[in-house]
C-alpha positions in Angstrom: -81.7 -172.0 -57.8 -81.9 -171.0 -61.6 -84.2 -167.5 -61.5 -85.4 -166.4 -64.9 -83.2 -164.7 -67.4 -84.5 -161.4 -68.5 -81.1 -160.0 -69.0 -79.6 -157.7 -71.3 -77.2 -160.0 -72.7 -79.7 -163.6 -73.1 -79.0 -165.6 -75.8 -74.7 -164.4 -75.9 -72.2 -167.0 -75.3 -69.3 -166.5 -73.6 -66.2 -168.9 -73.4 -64.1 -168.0 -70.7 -60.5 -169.1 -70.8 -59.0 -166.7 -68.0 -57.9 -167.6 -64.7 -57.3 -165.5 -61.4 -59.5 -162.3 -61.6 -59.4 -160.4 -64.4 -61.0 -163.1 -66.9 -63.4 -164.6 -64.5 -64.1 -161.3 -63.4 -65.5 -160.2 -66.8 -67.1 -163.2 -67.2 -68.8 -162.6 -64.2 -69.9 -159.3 -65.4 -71.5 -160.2 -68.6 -72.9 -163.2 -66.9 -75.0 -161.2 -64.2 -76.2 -159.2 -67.4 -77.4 -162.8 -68.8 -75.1 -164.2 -70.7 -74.0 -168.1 -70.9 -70.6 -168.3 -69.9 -69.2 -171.5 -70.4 -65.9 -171.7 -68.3 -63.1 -173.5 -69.2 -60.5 -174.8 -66.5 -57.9 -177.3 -66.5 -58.7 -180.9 -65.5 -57.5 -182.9 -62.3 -54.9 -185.6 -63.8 -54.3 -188.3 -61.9 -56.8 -186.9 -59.4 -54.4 -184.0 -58.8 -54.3 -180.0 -59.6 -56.8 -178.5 -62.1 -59.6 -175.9 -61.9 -59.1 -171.9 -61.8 -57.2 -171.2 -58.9 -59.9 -168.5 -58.1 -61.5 -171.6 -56.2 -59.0 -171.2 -53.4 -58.9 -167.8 -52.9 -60.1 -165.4 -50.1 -59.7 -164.1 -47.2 -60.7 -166.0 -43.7 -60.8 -169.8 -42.9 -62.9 -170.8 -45.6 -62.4 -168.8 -49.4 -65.5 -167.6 -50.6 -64.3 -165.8 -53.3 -65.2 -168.8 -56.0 -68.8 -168.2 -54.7 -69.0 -165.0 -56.3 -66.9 -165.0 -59.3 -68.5 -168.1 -60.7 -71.7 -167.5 -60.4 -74.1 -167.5 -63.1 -71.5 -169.6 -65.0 -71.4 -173.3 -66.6 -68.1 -175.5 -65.9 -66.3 -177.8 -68.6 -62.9 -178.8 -68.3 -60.2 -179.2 -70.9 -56.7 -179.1 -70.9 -55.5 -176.3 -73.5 -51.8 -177.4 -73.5 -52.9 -180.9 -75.5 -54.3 -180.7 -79.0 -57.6 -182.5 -77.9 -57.9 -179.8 -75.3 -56.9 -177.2 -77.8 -59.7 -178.6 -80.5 -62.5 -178.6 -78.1 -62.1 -174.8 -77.7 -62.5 -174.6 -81.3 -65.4 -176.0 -81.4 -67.1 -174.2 -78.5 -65.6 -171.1 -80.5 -68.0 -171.8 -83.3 -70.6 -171.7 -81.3 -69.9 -168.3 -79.3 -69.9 -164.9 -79.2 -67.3 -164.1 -77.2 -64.2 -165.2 -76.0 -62.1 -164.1 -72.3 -59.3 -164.9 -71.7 -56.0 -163.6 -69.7 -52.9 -165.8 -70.7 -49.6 -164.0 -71.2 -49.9 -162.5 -74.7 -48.5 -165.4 -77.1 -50.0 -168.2 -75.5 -52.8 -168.4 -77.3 -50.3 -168.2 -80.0 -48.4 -171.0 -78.9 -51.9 -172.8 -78.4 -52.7 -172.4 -81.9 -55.9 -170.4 -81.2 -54.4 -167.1 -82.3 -57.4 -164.3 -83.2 -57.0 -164.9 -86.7 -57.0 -168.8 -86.5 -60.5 -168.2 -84.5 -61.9 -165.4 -86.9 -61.3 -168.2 -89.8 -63.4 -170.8 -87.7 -65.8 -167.9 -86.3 -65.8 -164.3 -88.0 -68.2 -162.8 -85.6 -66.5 -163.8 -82.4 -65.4 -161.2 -80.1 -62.2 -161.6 -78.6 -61.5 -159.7 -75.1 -57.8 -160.2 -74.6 -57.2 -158.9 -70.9 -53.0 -158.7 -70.1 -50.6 -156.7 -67.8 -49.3 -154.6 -70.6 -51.2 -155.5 -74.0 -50.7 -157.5 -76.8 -48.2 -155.3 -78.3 -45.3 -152.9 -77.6 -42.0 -153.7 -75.9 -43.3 -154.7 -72.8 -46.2 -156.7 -73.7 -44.3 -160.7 -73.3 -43.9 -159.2 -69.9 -45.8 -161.2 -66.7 -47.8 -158.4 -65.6 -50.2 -159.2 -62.0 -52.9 -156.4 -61.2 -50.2 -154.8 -58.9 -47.4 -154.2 -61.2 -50.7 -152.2 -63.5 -51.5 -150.3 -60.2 -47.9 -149.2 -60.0 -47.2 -148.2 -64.2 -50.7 -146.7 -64.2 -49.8 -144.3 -61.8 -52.0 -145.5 -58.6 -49.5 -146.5 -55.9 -47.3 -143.6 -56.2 -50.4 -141.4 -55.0 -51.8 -143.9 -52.5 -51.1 -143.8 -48.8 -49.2 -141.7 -46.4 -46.7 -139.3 -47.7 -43.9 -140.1 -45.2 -44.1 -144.0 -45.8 -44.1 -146.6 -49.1 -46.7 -146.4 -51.5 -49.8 -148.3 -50.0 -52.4 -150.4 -52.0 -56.0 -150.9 -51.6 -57.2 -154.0 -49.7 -58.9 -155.4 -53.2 -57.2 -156.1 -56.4 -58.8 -153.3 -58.6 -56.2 -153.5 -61.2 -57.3 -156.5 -62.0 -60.7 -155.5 -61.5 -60.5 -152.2 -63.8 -58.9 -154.2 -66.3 -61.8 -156.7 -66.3 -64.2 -153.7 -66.3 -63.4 -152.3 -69.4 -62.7 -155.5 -71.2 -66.8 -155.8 -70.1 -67.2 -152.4 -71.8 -65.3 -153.3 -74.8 -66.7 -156.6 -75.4 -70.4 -154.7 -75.3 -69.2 -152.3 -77.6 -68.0 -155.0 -79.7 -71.0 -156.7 -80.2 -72.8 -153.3 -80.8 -70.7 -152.9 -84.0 -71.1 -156.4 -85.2 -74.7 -155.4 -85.5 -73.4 -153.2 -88.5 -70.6 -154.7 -89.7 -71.6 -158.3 -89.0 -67.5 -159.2 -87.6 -66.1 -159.7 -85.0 -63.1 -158.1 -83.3 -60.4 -158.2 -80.7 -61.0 -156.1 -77.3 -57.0 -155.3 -75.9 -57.7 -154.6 -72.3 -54.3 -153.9 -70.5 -53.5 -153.6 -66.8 -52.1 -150.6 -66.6 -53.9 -148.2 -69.3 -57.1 -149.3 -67.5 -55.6 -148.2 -64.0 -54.1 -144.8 -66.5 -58.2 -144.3 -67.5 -59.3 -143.7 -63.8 -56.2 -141.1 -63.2 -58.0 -138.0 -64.3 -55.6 -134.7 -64.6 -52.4 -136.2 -63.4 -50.3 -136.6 -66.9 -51.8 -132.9 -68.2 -50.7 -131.4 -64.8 -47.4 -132.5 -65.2 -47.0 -131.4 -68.6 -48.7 -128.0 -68.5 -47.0 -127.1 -64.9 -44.6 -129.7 -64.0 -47.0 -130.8 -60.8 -46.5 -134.3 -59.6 -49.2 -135.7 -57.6 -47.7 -137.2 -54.2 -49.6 -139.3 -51.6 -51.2 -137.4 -49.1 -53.2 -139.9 -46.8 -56.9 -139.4 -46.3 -57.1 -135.9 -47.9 -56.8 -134.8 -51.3 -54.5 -131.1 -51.6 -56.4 -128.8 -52.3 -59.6 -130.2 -51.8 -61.3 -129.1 -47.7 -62.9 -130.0 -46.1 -62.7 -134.0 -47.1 -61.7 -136.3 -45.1 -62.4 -138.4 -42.1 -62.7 -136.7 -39.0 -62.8 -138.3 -35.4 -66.5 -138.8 -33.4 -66.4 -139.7 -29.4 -67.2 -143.5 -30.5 -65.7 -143.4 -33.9 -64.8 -142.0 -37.2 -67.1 -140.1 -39.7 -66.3 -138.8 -43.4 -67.8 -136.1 -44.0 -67.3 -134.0 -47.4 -67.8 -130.3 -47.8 -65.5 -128.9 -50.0 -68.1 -127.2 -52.0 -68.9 -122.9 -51.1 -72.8 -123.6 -50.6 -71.9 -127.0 -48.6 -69.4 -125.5 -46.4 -71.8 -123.1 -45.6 -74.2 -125.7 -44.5 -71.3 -127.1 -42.5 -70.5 -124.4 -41.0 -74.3 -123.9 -39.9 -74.3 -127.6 -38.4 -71.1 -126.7 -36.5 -72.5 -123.8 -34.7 -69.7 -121.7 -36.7 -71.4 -119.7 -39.3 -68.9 -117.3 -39.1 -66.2 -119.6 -40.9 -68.1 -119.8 -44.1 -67.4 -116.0 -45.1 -64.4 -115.6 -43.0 -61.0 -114.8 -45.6 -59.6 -117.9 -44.9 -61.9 -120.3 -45.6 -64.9 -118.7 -47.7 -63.7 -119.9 -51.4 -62.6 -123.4 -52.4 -58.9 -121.9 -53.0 -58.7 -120.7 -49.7 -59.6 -123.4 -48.2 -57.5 -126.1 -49.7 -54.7 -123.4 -49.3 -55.7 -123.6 -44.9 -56.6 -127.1 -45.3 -55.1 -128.6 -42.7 -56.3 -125.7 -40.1 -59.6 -126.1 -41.0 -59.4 -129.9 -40.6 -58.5 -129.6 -37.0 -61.0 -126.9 -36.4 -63.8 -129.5 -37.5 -61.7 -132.3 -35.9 -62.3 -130.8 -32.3 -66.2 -130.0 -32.8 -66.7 -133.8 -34.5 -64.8 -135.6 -31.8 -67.7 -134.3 -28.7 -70.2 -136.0 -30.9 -71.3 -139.8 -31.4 -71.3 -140.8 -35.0 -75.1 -140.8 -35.0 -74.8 -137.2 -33.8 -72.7 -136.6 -36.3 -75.1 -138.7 -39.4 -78.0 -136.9 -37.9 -76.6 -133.1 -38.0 -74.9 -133.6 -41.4 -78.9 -135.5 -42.6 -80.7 -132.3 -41.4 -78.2 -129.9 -42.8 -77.8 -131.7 -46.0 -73.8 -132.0 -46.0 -72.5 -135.4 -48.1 -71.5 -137.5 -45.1 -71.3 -141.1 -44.4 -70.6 -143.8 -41.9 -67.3 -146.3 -42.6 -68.8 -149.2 -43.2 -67.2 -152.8 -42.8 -69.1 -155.9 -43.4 -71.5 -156.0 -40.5 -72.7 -152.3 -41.4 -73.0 -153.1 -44.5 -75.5 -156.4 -43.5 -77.6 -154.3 -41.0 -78.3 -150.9 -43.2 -81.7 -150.7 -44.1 -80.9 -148.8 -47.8 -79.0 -152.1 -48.4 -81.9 -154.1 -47.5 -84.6 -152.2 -49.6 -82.4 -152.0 -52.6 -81.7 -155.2 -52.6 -77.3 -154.8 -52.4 -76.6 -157.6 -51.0 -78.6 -161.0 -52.1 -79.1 -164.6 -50.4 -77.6 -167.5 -52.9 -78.0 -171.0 -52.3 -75.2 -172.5 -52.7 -74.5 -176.4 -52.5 -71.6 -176.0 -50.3 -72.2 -173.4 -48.0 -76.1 -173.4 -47.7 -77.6 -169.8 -48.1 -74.7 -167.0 -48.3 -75.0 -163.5 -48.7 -73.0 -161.8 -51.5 -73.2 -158.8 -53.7 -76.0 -158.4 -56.6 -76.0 -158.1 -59.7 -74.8 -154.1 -61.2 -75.8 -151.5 -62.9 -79.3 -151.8 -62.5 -81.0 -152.0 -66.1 -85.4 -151.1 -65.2 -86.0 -153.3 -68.7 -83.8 -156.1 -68.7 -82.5 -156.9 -65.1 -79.2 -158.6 -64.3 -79.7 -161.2 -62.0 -77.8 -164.2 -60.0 -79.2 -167.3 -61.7 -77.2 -170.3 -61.0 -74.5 -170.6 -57.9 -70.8 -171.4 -58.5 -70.0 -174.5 -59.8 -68.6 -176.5 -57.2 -67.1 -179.6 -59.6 -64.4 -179.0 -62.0 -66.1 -180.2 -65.3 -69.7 -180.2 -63.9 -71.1 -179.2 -67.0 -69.3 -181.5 -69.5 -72.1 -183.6 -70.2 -74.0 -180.5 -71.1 -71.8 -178.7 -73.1 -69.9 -181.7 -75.0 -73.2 -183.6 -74.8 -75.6 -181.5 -75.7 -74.3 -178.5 -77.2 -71.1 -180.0 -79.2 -72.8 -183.3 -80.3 -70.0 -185.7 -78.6 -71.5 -189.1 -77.6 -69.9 -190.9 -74.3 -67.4 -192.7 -75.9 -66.0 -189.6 -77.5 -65.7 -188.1 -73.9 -64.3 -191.3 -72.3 -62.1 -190.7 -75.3 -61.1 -187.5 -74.3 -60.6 -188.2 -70.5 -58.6 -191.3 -71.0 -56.5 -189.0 -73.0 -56.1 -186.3 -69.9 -57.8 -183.6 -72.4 -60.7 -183.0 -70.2 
């Protein structure tokens, strides 16, 4: 499987340092927009350890996750605590464009491939430095995991119910915002190389990516001393919007705007709610929110959740099925967009995953290659071919446990 590259990002390479999410996450990002990413992971020794850990992670019997995250994405191995490993991403440096990776600020430091160290070998590299807290301030030596981001950014105080523990999503989207914006600041990156002809260093941290995504809450505080506090599946303030109960199911349905509501209201058989005092402006109804919910509650629950889709389609009310996998597999607007995509892999046969996103109409992103499923599968390629090293240099190399 290698489909044509028409992507925005052909002819940028990326060497990807990073382990466990964030980094390969990015990587996989600018790689579905058609970038090279060369990734680097740590060697077997002795026939034992190496490779990102990403390759045994997942959920289920067998861990898929690998599948996704490496795709589009060219393997080398090399062992970064060794000089030899350490001069090898050198020289792939001055070859690239950009550079990922994820270590605890200082190790590339202690490495000897500090940013300045690489702008001296490669001034037009961009460097996209993803880390729980950032490469500077007091906290910034600190380990820092894509949960303790969620918590300083501010996301698990508000999430979950307000008379438990703060909750967390069932994905790892610190990790994942974190990788997001190091995405957007790498592209920016390479935008203003086109003037200035340097490179730069993207600082992507954990928990001011999670901060980006918290709208109001800090100016709320300030201005009128409001904390926000979990509140399960509704917002304060915001009705209706939530999830309300069907004979066979649950249904989200979202109304909370005048003209909406109305519409709603019309669907329910209730007209009379949408100009009645209590619940005819947005104010009012977040103020009788939880009335109102039970009021839709027990005309939702003697309808199916087709009922439900079909009344809130003809009506025009923002509503929507909770999907899990299987939904997901069997919707027809997944299937004629294209959302989810076959890949041939080598070791699982054809697998379905998600495709490649944002949609660009010029310059598609696309799944090209599968995971690699060897540690080092592209050595010969990369050292061969790309850095000049005959075989001898690499038997060199591996005799000396740096790759």
């Amino acid at each position: 499987m290698t489909a044509e590259n028409q992507g925005a990002l052909a002819g940028i390479r990326v060497v990807e340092l990073g382990q466990l999410i964030a980094g390969p996450f990015c990587g996989q990002l600018l790689g579905d927009m058609g970038a090279e990413i060369i990734k680097v992971e740590p060697p077997q020794i002795d026939g034992r350890g190496g490779g990102d850990p990403m390759r045994d992670w997942g959920h289920g019997e067998e861990k898929l996750w690998w599948e996704v995250v490496a795709r589009n994405k060219k393997s080398v191995s090399a062992n970064l605590r060794i000089p030899e490993g350490q001069e090898i991403v050198r020289k792939l440096v001055a070859k690239a464009d950009i550079l990922i990776e994820n270590f605890k600020p200082g190790t590339l430091e202690k490495w000897g491939l500090a940013p300045d160290h690489l702008h001296e070998i490669n001034p037009r590299l961009i460097i996209v430095r993803v880390s729980g807290y950032g490469q500077t301030g007091p906290y910034s030596e600190r380990a820092g995991f894509g949960g303790i981001g969620e918590a300083m950014g501010g996301w698990r105080y508000i999430v979950g119910d307000p008379d438990r523990p703060p909750s967390r999503m069932g994905v790892s989207i610190g990790d994942s915002l974190a990788a997001t914006y190091g995405c957007l600041g790498a592209l920016a990156a390479l935008h203003a190389r086109e003037r200035t002809g340097k490179g730069q260093v993207v600082d992507s941290a954990l928990y001011e990516a999670v901060l980006q995504v918290m709208e109001s809450l800090v100016p709320e505080y300030v201005v009128s001393g409001h904390i926000r506090k979990r509140s399960g599946s509704i917002l304060e303030g915001i009705s209706p919007s939530n999830v309300y109960p069907a004979k066979d199911g649950e249904y989200l349905i979202g109304a909370n705007q005048n003209a909406v509501f109305a519409r709603l209201c019309d669907a329910m058989g209730k007209p009379e709610l949408a100009t009645s005092e209590r619940y005819a402006t947005h104010v009012a109804r977040g103020r009788n929110l939880r009335e109102l919910d039970e009021i839709i509650a027990e005309w939702s629950r003697t309808k199916t959740v087709d009922e439900l889709e079909a009344l809130m389609i003809e009506h025009s009310v923002p509503a929507g099925k909770i999907y899990r996998a299987p939904e997901m597999l069997e919707d027809p607007h997944f299937e004629a967009r294209q959302s989810l995509v076959d890949v041939e892999t080598p070791r699982w046969g054809k697998i379905k995953m998600q495709n490649a996103f944002p949609r660009l109409s010029d310059t598609p992103s696309t799944i090209r290659t599968p995971a690699p499923v060897e540690i080092g599968q592209h050595n010969a390629e990369i050292y061969g071919d790309l850095l000049g090293m005959d075989a001898e240099e690499m038997d060199r190399l591996k005799a000396a446990n740096a790759i």
